[in-house]
ZAVOMI-173928 format. One record per residue (C-alpha): residue number from 0; residue in one letter; chain; x, y, z. Coordinates in nm, 2 decimals. Each point is the difference from the previous one (the first is absolute). Layout:
BEGIN
<atom NUM,A,A,<X,Y,Z>>;
...
//
This chain:
BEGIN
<atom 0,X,A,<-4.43,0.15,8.07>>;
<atom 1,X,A,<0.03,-0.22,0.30>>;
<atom 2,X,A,<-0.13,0.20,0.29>>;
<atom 3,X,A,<0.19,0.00,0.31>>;
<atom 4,X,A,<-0.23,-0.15,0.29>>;
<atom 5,X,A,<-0.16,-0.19,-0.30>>;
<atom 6,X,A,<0.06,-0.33,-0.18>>;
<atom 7,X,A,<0.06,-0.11,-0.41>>;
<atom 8,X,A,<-0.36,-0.12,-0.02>>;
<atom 9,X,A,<-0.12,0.35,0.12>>;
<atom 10,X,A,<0.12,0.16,-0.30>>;
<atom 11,X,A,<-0.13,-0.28,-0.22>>;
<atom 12,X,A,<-0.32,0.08,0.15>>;
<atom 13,X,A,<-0.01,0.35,-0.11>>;
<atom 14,X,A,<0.12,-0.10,-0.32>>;
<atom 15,X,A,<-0.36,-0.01,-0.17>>;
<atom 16,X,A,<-0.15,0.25,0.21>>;
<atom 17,X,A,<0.26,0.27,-0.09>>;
<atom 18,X,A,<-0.04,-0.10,-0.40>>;
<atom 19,X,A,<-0.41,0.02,0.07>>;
<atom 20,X,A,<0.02,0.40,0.11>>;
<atom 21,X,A,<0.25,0.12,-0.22>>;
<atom 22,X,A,<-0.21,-0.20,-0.29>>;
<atom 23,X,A,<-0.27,0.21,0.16>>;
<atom 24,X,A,<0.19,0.33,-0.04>>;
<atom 25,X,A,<0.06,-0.05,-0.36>>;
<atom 26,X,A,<0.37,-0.11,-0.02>>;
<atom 27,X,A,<0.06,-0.14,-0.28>>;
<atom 28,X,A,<0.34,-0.24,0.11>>;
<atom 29,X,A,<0.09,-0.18,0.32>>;
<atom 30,X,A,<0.33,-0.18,-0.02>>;
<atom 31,X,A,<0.23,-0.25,0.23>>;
<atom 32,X,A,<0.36,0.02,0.06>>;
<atom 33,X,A,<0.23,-0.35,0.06>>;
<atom 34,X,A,<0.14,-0.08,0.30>>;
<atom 35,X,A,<0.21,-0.20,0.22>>;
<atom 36,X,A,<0.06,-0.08,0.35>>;
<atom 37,X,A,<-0.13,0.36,0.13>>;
<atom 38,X,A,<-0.15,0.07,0.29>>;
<atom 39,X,A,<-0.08,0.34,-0.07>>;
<atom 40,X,A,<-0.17,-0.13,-0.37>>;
<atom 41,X,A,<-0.07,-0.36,0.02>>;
<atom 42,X,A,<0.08,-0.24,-0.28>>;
<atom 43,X,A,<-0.32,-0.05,-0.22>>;
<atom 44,X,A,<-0.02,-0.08,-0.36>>;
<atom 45,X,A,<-0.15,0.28,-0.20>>;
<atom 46,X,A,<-0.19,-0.21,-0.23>>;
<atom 47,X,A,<-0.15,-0.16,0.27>>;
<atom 48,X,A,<-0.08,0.28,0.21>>;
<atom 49,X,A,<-0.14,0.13,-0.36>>;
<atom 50,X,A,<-0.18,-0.31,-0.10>>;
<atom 51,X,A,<-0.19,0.06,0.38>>;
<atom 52,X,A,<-0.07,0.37,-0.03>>;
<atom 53,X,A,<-0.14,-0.05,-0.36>>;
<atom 54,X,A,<-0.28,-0.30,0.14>>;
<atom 55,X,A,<-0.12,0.34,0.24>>;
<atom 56,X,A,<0.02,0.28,-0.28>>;
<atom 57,X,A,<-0.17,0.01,-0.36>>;
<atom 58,X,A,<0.19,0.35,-0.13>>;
<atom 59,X,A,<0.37,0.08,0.16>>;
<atom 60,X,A,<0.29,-0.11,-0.20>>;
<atom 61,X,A,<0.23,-0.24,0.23>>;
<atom 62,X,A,<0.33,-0.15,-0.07>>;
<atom 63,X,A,<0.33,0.06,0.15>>;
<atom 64,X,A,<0.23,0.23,0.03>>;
<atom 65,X,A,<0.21,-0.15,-0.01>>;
<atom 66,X,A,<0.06,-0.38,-0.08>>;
<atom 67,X,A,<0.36,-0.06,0.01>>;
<atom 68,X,A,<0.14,-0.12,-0.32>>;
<atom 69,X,A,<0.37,-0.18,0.12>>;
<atom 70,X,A,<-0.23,-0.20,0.30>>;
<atom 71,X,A,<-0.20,-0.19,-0.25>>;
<atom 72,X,A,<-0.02,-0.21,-0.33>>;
<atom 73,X,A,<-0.14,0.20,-0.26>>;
<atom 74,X,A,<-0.22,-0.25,-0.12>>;
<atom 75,X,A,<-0.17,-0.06,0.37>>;
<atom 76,X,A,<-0.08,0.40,0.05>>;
<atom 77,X,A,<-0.16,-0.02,-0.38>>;
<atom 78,X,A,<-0.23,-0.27,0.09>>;
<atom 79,X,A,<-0.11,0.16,0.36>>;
<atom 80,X,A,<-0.05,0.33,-0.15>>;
<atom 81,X,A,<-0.16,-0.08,-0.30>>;
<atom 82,X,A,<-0.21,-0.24,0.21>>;
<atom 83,X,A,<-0.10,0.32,0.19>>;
<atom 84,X,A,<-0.06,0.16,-0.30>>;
<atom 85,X,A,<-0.28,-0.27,-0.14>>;
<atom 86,X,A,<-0.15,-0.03,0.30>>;
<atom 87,X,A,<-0.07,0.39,0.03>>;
<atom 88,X,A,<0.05,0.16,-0.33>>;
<atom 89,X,A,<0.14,0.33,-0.09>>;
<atom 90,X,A,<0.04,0.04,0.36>>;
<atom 91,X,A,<0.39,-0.15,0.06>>;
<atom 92,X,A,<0.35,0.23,0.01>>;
<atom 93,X,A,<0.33,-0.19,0.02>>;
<atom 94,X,A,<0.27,0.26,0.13>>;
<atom 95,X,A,<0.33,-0.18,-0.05>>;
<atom 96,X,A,<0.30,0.10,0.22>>;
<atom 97,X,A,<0.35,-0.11,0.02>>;
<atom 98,X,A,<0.09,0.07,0.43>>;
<atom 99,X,A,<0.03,-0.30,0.18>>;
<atom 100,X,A,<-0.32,0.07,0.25>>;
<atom 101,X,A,<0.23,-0.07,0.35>>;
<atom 102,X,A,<0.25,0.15,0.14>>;
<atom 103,X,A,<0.08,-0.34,0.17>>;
<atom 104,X,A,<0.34,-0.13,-0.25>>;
<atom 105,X,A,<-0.08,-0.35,0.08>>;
<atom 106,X,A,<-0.36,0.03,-0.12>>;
<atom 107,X,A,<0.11,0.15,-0.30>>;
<atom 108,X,A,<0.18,-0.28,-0.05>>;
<atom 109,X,A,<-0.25,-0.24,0.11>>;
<atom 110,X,A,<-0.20,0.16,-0.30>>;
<atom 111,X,A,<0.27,-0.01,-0.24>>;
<atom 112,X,A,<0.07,-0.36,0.08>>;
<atom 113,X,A,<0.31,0.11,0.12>>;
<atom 114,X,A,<0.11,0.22,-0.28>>;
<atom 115,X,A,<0.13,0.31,0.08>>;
<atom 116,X,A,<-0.22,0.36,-0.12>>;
<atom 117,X,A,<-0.10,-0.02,-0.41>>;
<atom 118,X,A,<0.23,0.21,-0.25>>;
<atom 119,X,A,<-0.15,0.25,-0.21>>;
<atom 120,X,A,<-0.03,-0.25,-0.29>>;
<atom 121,X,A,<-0.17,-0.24,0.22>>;
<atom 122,X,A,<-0.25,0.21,0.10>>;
<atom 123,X,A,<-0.08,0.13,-0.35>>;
<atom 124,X,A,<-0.01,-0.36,-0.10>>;
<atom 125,X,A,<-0.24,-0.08,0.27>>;
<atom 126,X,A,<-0.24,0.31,-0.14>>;
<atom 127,X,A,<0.00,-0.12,-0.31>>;
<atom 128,X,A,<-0.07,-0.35,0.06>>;
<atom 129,X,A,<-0.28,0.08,0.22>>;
<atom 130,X,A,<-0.16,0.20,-0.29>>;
<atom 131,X,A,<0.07,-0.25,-0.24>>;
<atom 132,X,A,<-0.16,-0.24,0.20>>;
<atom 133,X,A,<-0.27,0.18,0.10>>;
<atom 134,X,A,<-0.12,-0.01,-0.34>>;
<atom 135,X,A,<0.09,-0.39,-0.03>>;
<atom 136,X,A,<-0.23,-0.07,0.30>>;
<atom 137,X,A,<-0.30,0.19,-0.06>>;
<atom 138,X,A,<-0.33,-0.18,0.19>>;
<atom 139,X,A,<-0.26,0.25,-0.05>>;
<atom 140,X,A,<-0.08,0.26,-0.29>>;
<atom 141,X,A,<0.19,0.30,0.19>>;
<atom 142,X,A,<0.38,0.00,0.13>>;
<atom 143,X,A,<0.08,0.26,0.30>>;
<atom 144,X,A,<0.16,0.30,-0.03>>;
<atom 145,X,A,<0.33,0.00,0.00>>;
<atom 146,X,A,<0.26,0.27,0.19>>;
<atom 147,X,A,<0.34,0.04,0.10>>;
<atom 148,X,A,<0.10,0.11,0.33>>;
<atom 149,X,A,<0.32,0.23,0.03>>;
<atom 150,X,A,<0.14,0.24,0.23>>;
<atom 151,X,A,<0.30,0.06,-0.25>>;
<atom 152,X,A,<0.13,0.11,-0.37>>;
<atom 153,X,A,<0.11,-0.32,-0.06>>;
<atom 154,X,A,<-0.36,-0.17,0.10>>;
<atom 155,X,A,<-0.15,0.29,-0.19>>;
<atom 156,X,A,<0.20,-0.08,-0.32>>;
<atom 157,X,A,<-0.11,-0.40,0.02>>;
<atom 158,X,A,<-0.34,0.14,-0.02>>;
<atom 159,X,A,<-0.01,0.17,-0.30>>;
<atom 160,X,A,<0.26,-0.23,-0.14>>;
<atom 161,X,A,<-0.32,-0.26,0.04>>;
<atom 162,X,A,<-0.21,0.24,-0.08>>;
<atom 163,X,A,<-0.20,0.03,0.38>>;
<atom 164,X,A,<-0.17,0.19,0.22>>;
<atom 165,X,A,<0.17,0.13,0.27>>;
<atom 166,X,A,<-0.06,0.03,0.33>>;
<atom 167,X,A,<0.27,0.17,0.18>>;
<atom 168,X,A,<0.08,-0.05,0.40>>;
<atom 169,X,A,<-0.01,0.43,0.09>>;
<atom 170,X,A,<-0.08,-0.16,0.33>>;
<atom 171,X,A,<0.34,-0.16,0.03>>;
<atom 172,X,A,<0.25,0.21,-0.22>>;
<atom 173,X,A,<-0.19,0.36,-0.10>>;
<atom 174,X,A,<0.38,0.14,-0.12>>;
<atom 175,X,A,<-0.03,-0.19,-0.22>>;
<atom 176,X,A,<-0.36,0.04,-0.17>>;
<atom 177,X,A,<0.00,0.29,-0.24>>;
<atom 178,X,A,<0.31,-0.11,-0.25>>;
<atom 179,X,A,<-0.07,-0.38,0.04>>;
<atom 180,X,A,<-0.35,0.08,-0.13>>;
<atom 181,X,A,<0.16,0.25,-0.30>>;
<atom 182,X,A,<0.23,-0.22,-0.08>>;
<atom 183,X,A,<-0.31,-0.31,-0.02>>;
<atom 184,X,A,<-0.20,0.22,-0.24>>;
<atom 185,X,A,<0.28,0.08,-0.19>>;
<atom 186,X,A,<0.09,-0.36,-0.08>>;
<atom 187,X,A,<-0.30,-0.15,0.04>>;
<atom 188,X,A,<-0.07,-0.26,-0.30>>;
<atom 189,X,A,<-0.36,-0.15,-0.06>>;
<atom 190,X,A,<-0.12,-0.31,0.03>>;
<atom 191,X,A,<-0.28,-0.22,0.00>>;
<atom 192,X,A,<-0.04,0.09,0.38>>;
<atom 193,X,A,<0.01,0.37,0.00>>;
<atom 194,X,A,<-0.01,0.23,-0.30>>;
<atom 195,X,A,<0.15,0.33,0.18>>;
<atom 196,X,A,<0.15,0.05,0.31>>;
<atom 197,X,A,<-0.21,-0.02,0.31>>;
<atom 198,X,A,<0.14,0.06,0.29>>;
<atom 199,X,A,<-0.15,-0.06,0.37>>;
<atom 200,X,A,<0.16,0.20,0.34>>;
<atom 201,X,A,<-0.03,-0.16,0.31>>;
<atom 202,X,A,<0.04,0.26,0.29>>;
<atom 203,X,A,<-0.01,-0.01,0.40>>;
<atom 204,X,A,<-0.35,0.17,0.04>>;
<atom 205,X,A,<-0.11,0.06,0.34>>;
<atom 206,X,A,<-0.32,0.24,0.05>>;
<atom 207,X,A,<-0.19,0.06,0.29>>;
<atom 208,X,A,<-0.22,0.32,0.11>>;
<atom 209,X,A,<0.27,0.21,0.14>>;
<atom 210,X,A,<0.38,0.00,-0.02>>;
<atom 211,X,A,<0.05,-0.11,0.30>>;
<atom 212,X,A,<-0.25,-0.29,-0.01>>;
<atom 213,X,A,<0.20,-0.12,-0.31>>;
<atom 214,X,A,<0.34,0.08,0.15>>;
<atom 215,X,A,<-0.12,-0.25,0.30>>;
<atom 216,X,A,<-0.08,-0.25,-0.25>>;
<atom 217,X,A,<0.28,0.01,-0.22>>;
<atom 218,X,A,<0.24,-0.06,0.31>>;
<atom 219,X,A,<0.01,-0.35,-0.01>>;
<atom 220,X,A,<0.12,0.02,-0.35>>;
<atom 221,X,A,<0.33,0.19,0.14>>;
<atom 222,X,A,<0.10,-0.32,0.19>>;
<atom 223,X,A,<-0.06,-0.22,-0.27>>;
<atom 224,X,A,<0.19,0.26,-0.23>>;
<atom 225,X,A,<0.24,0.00,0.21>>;
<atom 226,X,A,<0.04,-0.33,0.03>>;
<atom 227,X,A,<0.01,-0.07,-0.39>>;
<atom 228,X,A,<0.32,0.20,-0.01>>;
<atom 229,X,A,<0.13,-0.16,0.26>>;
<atom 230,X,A,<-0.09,-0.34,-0.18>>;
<atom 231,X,A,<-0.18,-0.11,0.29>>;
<atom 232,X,A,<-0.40,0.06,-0.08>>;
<atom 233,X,A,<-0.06,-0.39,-0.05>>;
<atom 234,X,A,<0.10,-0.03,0.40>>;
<atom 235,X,A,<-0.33,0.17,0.19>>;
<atom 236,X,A,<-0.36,-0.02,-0.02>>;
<atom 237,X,A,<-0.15,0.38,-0.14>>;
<atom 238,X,A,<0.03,0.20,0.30>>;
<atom 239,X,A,<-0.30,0.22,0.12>>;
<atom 240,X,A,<-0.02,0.40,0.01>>;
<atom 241,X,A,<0.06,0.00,0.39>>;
<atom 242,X,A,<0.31,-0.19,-0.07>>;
<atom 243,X,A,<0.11,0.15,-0.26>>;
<atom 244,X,A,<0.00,0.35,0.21>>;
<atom 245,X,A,<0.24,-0.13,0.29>>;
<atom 246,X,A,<0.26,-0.13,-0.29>>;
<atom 247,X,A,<0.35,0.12,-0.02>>;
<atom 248,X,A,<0.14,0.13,-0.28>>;
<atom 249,X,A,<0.34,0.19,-0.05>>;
<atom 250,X,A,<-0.04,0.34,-0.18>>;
<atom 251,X,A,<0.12,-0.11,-0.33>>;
<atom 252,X,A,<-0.23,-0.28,0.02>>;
<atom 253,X,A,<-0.27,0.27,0.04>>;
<atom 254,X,A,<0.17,0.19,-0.27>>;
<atom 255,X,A,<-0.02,-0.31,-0.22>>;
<atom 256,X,A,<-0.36,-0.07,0.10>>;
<atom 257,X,A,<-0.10,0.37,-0.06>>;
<atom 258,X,A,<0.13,0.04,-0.35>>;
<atom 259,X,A,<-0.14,-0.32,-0.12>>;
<atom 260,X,A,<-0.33,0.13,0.15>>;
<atom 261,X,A,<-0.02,0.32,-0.19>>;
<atom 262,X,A,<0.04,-0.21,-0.35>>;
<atom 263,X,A,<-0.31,-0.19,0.09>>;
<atom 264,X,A,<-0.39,0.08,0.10>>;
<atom 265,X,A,<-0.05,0.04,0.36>>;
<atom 266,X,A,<-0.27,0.23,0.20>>;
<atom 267,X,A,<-0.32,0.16,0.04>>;
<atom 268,X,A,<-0.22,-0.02,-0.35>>;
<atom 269,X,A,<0.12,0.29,-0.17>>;
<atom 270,X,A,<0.35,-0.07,0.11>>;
<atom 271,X,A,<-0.02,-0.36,-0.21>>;
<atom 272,X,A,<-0.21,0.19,-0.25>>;
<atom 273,X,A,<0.26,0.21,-0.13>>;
<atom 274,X,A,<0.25,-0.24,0.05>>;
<atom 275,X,A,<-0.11,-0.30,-0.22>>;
<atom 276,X,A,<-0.04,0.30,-0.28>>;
<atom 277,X,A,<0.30,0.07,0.07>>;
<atom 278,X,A,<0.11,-0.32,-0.06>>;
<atom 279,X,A,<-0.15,-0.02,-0.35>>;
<atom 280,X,A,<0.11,0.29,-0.14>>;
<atom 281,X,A,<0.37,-0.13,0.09>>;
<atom 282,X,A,<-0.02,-0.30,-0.09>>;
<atom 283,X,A,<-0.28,0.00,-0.28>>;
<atom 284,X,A,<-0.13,-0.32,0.11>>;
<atom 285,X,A,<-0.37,-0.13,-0.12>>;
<atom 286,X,A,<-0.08,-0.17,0.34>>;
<atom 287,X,A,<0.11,0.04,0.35>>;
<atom 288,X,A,<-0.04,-0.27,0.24>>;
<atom 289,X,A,<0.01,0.08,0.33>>;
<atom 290,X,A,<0.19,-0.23,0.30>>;
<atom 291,X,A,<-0.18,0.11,0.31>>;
<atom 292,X,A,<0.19,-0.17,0.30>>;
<atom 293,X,A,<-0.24,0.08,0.30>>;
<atom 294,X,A,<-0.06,-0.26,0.28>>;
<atom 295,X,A,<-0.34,0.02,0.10>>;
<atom 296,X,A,<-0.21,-0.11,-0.29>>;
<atom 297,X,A,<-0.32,0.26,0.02>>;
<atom 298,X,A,<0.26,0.26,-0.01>>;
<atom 299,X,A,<0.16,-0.14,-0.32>>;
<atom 300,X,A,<-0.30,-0.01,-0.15>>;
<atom 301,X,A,<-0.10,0.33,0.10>>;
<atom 302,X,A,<0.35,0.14,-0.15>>;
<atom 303,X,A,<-0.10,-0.11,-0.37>>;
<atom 304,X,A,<-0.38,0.14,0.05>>;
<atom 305,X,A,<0.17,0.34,0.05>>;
<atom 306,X,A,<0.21,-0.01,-0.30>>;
<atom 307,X,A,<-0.26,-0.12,-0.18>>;
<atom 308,X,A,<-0.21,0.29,0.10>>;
<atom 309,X,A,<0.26,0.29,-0.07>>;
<atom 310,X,A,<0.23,-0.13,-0.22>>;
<atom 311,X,A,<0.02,0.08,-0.41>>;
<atom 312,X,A,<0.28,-0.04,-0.21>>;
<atom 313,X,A,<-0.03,0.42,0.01>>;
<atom 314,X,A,<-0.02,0.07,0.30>>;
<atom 315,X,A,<0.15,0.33,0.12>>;
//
């Protein structure tokens, strides 16, 4: 995230740092999303913000989460991820997704080359031909890891139509987690990149020592939530907690905001605890990964070290 007060190069800074502790932790995956033209995000290429956290770690699994599919030539993401994947072996995830990565139309466009959004054929064709290359371009001895992003049925059914993992976007669409994920394992078909379903949650986890503590550092995540529904998140730097406590919302914004809250992971140890088991017991997923949207950096960090301090996949 772009913090307000702070610039791009800031968050580029941190970039290695923040891959260094939770390394430390014991995390197993750190991932990049794609964007565009956001303030509140930035616009950096996950493989390269991967290929520069994996020169400073030697354990954590880095890739992106996700690369999007319609922005590029197939044969171009195969070759930078399968670069990645020589260079530190057994080490590289490629998330695919289909969105955009801007909420900007004429940067979508600018992307596309001027075509309008991809069909769901397009996209599918896309997939495949990134897997097929992928296996035509091989540099080193290992490939990365492949995995389809999806916050829907549909994107659900591509991946075990290809025979994926899936990691599904709780974080942006949690109605819809539980039957996408049935309806995955249901279908799912083999392949030569998984050979059963694996699925991956990604959830809004925000811990900190007390409720209210966390509650003060999940606020800025209400604006920006806020302004994703309003379609207008790409348009302001990530505000700060002070900030974020003298912002206006009308009570069915609140109402919004609260119910989406109570579907993800936010509050004092045990809170988050029972939660993210929660979570898996729903939603029978093998991994969670946890999106942690806190401005200050220490206190980020120190959000992960308690949920990896309380935090089984039984907790009560």
């Amino acid at each position: 995230m772009i913090q307000a007060g702070g610039r791009p190069a800031d968050a580029l800074r941190d970039t290695a740092t923040f891959a260094q502790e939770l390394e430390g932790l014991g995390y197993r995956r750190l991932w990049y999303a794609e964007h565009h033209h956001s303030l509140s995000v930035g616009a950096f290429p996950p493989a390269m913000l991967t290929a520069h956290s994996a020169t400073f770690t030697s354990a954590i699994r880095l890739g992106s989460g996700g690369v999007l599919a319609p922005n590029h030539a197939p044969i171009s993401l195969a070759e930078q991820f399968g670069t990645l994947a020589a260079l530190h072996p057994g080490r590289i995830d490629m998330g695919i997704g289909r969105g955009p990565g801007t909420f900007d139309e004429a940067t979508a466009r600018a992307l596309r080359r001027g075509a309008g959004p991809a069909t769901d054929a397009e996209y599918r064709q896309d997939v495949a031909a990134i897997l097929s290359s992928l296996v035509d371009e091989i540099v080193g001895d290992t490939l990365p890891e492949p995995w389809l992003l999806a916050s829907s049925a549909a994107g659900a059914a591509l991946a075990a139509e290809l025979g994926l993992p899936i990691a599904f976007a709780h974080h942006i669409r949690p109605q819809n987690t539980a039957e996408a994920l049935t309806g995955y394992r249901a279908a799912f078909i083999p392949s030569r990149w998984c050979e059963r379903p694996r699925s991956l949650v990604s959830v809004l986890a925000v811990c900190a020592e007390t409720e209210e503590e966390a509650a003060w550092q999940a606020s800025p995540f209400r604006v920006f939530r806020d302004a994703v529904f309003k379609g207008t998140a790409d348009a302001h730097p990530f505000c700060t907690p002070a900030d974020a406590a003298a912002h206006p919302f009308t009570e069915e914004e609140r109402d919004v905001l609260a119910d989406f809250r109570t579907r993800q992971a936010v509050g004092a140890p045990e809170t988050v605890a029972r939660r993210l088991a929660q979570l898996v017991a729903e939603t029978g997923a093998d991994e969670l990964m946890l999106w942690t949207p806190i401005h200050d950096l220490g206190a980020r960090v120190r959000s992960y070290e308690l949920i990896e301090k309380h935090f089984t996949a039984t907790s009560a």
